[in-house]
VMD Tcl script that draws the C-alpha trace (Angstrom):
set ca {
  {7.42 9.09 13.09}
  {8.76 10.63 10.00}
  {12.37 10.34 8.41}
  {13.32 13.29 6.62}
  {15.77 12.60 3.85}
  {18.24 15.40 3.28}
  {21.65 15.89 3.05}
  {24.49 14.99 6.35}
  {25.70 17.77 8.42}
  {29.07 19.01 7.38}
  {31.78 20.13 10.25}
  {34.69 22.12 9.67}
  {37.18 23.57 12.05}
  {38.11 27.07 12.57}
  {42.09 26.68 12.89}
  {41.99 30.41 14.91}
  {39.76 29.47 17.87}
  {40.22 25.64 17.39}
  {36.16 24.98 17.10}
  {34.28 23.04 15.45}
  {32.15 24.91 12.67}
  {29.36 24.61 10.34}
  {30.13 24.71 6.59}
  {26.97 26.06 5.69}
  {27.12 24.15 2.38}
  {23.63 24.88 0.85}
  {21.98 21.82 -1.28}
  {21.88 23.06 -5.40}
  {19.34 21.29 -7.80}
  {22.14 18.96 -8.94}
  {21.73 17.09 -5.50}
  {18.12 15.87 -6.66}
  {18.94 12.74 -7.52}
  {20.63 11.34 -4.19}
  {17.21 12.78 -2.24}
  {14.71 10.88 -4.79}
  {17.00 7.66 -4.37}
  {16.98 7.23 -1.42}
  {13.20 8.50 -0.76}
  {12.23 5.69 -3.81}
  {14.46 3.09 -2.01}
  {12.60 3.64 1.57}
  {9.58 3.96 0.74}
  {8.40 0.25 0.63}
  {10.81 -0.56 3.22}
  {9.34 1.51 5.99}
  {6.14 2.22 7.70}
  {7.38 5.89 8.91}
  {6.23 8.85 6.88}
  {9.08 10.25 4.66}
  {10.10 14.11 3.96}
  {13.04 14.92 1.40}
  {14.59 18.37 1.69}
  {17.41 18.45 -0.22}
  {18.00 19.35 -3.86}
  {14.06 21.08 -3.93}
  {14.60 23.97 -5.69}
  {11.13 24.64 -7.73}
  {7.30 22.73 -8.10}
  {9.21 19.98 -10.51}
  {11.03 18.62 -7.73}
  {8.09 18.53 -5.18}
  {6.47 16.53 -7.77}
  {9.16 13.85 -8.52}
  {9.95 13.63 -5.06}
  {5.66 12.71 -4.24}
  {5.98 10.55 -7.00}
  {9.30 8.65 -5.50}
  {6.89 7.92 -2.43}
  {7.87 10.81 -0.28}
  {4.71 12.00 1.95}
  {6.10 15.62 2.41}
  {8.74 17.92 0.80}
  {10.32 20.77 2.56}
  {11.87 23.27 -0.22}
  {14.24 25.89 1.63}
}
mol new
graphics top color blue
foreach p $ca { graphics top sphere $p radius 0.5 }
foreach p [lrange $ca 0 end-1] q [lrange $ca 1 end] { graphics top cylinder $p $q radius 0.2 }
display resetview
């Protein structure tokens, strides 16, 4: 089993049709730090594998986050 650790999906509405929508809010690098909290929190809690996603912008950020405990990182 693996928990991936990114960010919470955001709806919004489209007041035209009256749907729910996605707000395609992309993560920036400033989001970083709420990815390797929680991935340095979980990782001696749980026996699942952990991935963090969000706030991996460039090779520094795979690093902290495999340093935080995270077993894979998925930059997008």
């Amino acid at each position: 089993m693996i928990a991936s650790i990114n960010r919470f999906f955001s709806p919004d509405f489209d007041i035209h049709t009256l749907k729910v929508k996605s707000s395609f809010v992309f993560s920036t690098p400033s989001d970083l730090s709420m990815s390797l909290r929680w991935i340095a929190v979980m990782a001696e809690k749980v026996t699942c594998d952990l991935a963090a996603s969000t706030g991996v912008h460039d090779g520094a950020a795979v690093i902290k986050h495999i340093l935080a405990g995270a077993d894979a990182v998925q930059p997008v």
